[in-house]
Phi, psi and omega in degrees: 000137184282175143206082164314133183286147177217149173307302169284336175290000182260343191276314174291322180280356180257346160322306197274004157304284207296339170274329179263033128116011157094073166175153189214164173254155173291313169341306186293302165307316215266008255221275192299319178292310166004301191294129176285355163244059174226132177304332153316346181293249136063294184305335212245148195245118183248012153273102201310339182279325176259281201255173210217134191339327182297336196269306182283023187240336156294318166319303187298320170282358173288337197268345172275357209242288199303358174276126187240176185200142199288133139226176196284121172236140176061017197075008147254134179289130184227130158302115178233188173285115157330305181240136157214132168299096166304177151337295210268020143243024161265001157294336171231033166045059187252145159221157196227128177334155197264328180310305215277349170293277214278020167238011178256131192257350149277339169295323195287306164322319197275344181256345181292334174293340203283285195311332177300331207265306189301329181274349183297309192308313153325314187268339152307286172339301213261303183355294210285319173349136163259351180288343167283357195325272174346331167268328167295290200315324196260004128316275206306298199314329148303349170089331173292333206274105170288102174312000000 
């Protein structure tokens, strides 16, 4: 399944972030989306015979990992993920605007650890590569890093 960004389906997920307090569930999407004259209908397979609310709230969340949003990094404008799940909000499926992660300065720790511990989990995997050697090596240098 595809899921095209349309200028209203971004004007709705971000309406429906800013009413439940800058933050959303896939549930809260998928909830809002129900009503069929909402652009956000469109994503969801609402025969209850193929999918099952559960199924539509893995949609909504699949749908949340492909939305992106331009903001500037180092004086470049970069595509990152729009919405992200911290650690400590994934017992309760929250995803949070990335602006509103990064102008916060305990959440902006909590994704930079999320990101240390997801590139270590990488480097268990990965580690014996040696074309990465350069990367674990430029990792340890932060100090942050398990040889």
């Amino acid at each position: 399944m595809t899921y095209p960004l349309t200028p209203l389906r971004r004007a709705e997920l971000d309406a429906l972030v800013q009413r439940s307090g800058d933050s959303v569930t896939p549930a809260a999407i998928v909830e809002f989306a129900s009503d069929p004259a909402t652009a956000l209908h469109g994503l969801f397979e609402w025969d209850d015979e193929k999918a099952g609310p559960k199924y539509r709230e893995q949609q909504a969340q699949a749908y949340l990992r492909l939305v992106v949003r331009v903001i500037p990094v180092d004086g470049q404008d970069r595509a990152v993920r729009a919405y992200v799940s911290l650690s400590s909000d994934r017992g309760t499926n929250i995803y949070r605007p990335i602006l509103t992660v990064l102008s916060d300065q305990t959440k902006r720790a909590e994704l930079v650890e999320d990101a240390l511990r997801g590139l270590q989990a990488l480097r268990t995997k990965y580690g014996h590569l040696q074309e990465l050697a350069q990367v674990w090596n430029a990792a340890e240098s932060l100090g942050r890093l398990a040889a």
